[in-house]
C-alpha positions in Angstrom: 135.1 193.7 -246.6 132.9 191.5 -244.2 129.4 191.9 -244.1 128.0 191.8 -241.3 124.6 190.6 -240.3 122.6 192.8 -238.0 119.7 191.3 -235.8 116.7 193.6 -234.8 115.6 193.6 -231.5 112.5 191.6 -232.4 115.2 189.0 -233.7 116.8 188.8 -230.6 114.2 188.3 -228.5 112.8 185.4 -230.4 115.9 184.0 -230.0 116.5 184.4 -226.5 112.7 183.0 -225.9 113.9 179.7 -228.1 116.7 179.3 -226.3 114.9 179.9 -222.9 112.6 177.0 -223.7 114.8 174.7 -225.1 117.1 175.0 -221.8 114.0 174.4 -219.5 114.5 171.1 -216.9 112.8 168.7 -218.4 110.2 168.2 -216.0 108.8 171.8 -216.8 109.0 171.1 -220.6 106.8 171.5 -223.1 107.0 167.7 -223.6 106.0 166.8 -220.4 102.9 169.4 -220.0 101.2 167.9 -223.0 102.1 163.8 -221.1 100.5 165.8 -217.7 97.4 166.8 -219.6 97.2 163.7 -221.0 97.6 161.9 -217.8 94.9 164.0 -216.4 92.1 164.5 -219.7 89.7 166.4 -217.9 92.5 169.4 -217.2 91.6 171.0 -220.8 88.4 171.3 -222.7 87.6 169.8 -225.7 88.5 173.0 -227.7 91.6 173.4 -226.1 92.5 169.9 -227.3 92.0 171.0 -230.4 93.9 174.2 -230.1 97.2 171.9 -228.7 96.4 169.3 -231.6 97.0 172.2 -234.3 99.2 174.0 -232.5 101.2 170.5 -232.9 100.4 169.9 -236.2 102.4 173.5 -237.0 105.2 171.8 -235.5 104.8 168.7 -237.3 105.6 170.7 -240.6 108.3 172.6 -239.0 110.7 169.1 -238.5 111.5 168.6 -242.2 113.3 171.8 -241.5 114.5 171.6 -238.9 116.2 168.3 -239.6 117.6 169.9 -242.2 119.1 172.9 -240.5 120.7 170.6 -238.2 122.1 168.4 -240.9 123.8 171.1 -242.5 125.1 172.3 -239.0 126.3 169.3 -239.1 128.3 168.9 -242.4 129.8 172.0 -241.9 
């Protein structure tokens, strides 16, 4: 017998809101709303800077993981 996996709804919608934001165009992506900002320095405030830099650094930890997700995508 197969056991199956059952996703809540909870799961579901974080996976629909991932895959939502990784299909964006890439001129309204994440990506290039941070170069924007950067572009323009005075659009956020000093603590909002430092909300995006730790926001990033969250995703900086993330990548090792991500990587490795993918490479065993990969190999299988």
């Amino acid at each position: 017998m197969v056991e199956q996996e059952i996703l809540s709804q909870a799961d579901l919608d974080k996976l629909l809101h991932i895959n939502e934001f990784l299909e964006q165009k890439q001129e309204d992506s994440l990506v290039s709303e941070i170069k924007l900002a950067i572009l323009d320095s005075g659009q956020l405030e000093l603590r909002q800077w430092q909300a995006l830099r730790a926001q990033i650094r969250e995703i900086e930890e993330l990548i090792p993981h991500i990587d490795l997700i993918i490479k065993l995508k990969k190999e299988t």
